[in-house]
C-alpha positions in Angstrom: -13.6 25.5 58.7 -15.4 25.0 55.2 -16.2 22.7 52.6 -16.9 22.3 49.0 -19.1 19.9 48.4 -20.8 18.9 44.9 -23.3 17.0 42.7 -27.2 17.3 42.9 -28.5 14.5 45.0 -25.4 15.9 48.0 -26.1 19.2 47.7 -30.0 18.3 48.1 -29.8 16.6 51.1 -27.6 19.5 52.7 -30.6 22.0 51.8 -32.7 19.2 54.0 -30.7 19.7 56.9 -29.7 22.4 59.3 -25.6 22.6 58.4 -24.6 26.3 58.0 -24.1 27.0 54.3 -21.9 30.3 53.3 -22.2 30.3 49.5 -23.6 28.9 46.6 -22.0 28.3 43.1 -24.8 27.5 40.7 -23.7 27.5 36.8 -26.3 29.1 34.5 -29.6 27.8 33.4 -29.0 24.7 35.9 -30.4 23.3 39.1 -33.2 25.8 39.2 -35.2 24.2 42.2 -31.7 24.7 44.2 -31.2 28.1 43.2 -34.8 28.8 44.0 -34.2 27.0 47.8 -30.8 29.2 47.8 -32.3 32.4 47.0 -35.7 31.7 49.4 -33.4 31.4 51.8 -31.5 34.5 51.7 -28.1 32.4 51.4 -25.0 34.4 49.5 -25.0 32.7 45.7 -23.2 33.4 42.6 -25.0 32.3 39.2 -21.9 31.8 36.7 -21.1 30.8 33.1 -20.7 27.2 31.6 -17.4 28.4 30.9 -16.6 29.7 33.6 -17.9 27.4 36.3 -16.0 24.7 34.6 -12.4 26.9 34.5 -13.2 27.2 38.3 -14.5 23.9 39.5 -13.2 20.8 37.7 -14.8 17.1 38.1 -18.1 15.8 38.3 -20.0 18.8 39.8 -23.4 18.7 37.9 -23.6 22.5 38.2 -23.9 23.0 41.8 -21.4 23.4 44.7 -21.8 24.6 48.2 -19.4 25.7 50.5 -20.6 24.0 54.0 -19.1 24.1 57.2 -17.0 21.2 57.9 -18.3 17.6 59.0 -18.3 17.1 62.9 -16.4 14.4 64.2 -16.8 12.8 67.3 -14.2 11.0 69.9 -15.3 7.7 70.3 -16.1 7.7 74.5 -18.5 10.8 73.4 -20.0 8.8 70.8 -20.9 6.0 72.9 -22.3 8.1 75.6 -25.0 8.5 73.3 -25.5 5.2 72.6 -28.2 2.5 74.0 -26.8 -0.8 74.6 -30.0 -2.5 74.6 -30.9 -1.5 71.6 -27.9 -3.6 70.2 -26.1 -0.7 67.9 -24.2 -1.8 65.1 -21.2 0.3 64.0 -18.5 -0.2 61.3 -14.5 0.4 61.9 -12.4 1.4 58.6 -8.8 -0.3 59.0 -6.4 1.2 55.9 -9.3 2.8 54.0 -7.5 5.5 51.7 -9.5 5.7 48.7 -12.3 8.6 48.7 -14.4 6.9 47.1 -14.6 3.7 49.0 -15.2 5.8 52.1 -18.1 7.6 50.2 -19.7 4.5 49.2 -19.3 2.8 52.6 -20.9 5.8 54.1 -23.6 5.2 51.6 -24.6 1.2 52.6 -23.9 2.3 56.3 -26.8 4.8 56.0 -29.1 2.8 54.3 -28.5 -0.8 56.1 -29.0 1.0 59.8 -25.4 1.4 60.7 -24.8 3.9 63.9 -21.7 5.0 63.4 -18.2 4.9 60.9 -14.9 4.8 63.4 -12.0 6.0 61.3 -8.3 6.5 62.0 -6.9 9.7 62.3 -4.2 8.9 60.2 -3.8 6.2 57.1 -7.6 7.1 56.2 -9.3 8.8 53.6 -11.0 11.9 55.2 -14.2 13.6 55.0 -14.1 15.1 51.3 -16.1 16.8 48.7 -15.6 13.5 46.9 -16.4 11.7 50.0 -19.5 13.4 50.3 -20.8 13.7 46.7 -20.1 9.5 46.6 -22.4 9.1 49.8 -25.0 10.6 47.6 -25.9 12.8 50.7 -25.9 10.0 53.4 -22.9 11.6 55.2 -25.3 14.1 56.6 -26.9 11.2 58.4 -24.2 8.6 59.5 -22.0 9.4 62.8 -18.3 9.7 61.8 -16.3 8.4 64.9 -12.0 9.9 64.9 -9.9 7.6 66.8 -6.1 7.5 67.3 -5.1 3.8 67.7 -8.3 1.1 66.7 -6.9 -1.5 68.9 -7.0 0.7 71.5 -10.5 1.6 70.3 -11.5 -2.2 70.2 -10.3 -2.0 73.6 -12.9 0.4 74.7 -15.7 -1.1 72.3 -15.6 -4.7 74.1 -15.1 -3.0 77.7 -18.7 -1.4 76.6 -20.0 -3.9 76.0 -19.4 -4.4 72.3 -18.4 -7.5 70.2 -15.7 -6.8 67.4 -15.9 -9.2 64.1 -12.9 -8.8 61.9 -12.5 -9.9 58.2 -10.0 -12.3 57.0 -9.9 -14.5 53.7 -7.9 -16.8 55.9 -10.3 -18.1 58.7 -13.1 -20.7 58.4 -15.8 -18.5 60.3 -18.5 -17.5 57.8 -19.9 -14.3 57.8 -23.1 -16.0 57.9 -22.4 -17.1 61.4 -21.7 -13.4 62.9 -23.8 -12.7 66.4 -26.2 -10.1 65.4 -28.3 -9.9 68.3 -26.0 -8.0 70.2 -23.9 -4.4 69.9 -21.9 -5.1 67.5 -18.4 -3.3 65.7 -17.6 -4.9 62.2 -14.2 -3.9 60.8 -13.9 -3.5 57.2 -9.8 -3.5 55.8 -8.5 -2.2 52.0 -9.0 -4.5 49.1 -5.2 -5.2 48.9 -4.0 -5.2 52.8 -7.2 -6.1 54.8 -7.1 -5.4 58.1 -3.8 -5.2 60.2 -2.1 -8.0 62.0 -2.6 -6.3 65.1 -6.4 -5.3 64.6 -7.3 -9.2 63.4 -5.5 -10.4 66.6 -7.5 -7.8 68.8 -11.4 -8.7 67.8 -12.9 -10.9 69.3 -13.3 -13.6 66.0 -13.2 -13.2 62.6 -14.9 -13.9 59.0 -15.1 -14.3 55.4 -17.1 -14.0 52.6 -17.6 -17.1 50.8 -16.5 -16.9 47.2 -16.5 -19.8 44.3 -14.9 -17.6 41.3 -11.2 -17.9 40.8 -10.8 -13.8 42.5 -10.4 -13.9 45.9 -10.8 -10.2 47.0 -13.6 -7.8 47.1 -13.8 -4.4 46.6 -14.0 -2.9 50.3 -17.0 -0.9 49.4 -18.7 -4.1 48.0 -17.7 -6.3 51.0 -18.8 -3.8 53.5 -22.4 -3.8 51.3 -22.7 -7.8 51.7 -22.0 -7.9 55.3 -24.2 -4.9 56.4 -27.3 -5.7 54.5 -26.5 -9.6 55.2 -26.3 -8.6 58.9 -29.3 -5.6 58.8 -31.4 -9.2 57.2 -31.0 -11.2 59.8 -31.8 -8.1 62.2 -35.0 -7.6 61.3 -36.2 -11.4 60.7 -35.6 -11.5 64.6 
């Protein structure tokens, strides 16, 4: 399986790395230093027209795609098998995520605020994308995605390792300011509009909020993920 994947600074990072690439799409008198990488490294490219890269790829592309093979997954038991306990792991779960570029941008903080691993439902979840990829700016190539079928069976198997499980909920009196972060910890992130589901909130083992004085009461998931991981990556490193 392949994938398109576009924009400068994604495209960049995947010429840093060792994922197989099968062609190259460069428009015209663009992104020289990637056709020069491309070419240097003997991998099958087409230079095309304005007018023509545009009739074939539409969006944001900045005059560059690669066709990549696809993103490995992992199933979460394999995923924690490579794990260290001791060295207190933080992951992030995704409950009702379903906007590409909230994933992209999740994937993005996770990357740069230390985060392990993204655990993702199979289904009711925005997918590894193009769009995805291009919004992580490139840190998809260095975040673990994690495929699971049911999370509350996966918060199951997270707390029987070992793990704690923090949920978020507008309605509970637990700040995130007083989430445990001296231990392995799973943080699960819901959708601006639905949260997290009943049945995930009643699963983990407490739950928190941001704090908010302003007269909106929601945050983008993307944003709120950002707060709590660089709020939690702080308090990691003052320790």
């Amino acid at each position: 399986m392949s994938l398109l994947i576009y924009g400068r600074n994604t495209c960049l990072e995947v010429l840093k790395t060792q994922r197989k690439i099968f062609n190259a799409f460069i428009m015209e008198d663009s992104n020289q230093d990637i056709f020069h990488h491309v070419k240097r490294h003997q991998i099958p490219y087409e230079i095309m027209s304005k007018h023509d890269f545009k009739k074939k790829f539409l969006g944001n592309h900045q005059g560059v795609i690669l066709e990549v093979e696809d993103y490995k997954t992992y199933e979460l038991n394999e995923f924690l098998d490579t794990l260290d306990l001791k060295t207190n792991p933080f992951l992030i779960m995704l409950d009702q995520i379903t906007d590409d570029h909230n994933l992209g941008a999740i994937i993005r903080s996770c990357e740069a605020g230390g985060v392990q691993g993204v655990i993702i439902p199979k289904n009711r979840s925005a997918k590894i994308s193009g769009t995805v990829a291009k919004i992580s700016s490139g840190a998809i190539e260095h975040v673990n995605i994690i495929e699971v079928t049911n999370l509350s069976n996966a918060i199951k198997i997270l707390k029987d390792s070992g793990f704690w499980t923090v949920g978020t909920d507008l309605n509970t009196d637990k700040s995130y300011q007083d989430i445990i972060v001296d231990v392995p910890l799973c943080l699960v992130i819901g959708s601006e509009g639905k949260g997290i589901s009943r049945i995930v909130k009643s699963n983990v083992d407490y739950n928190v909020k941001i704090d908010m004085v302003g007269k909106i009461n929601s945050l983008n998931a993307s944003v709120s993920a950002g707060i709590l991981i660089f709020d939690i990556l702080r308090r990691k490193t003052m320790k």
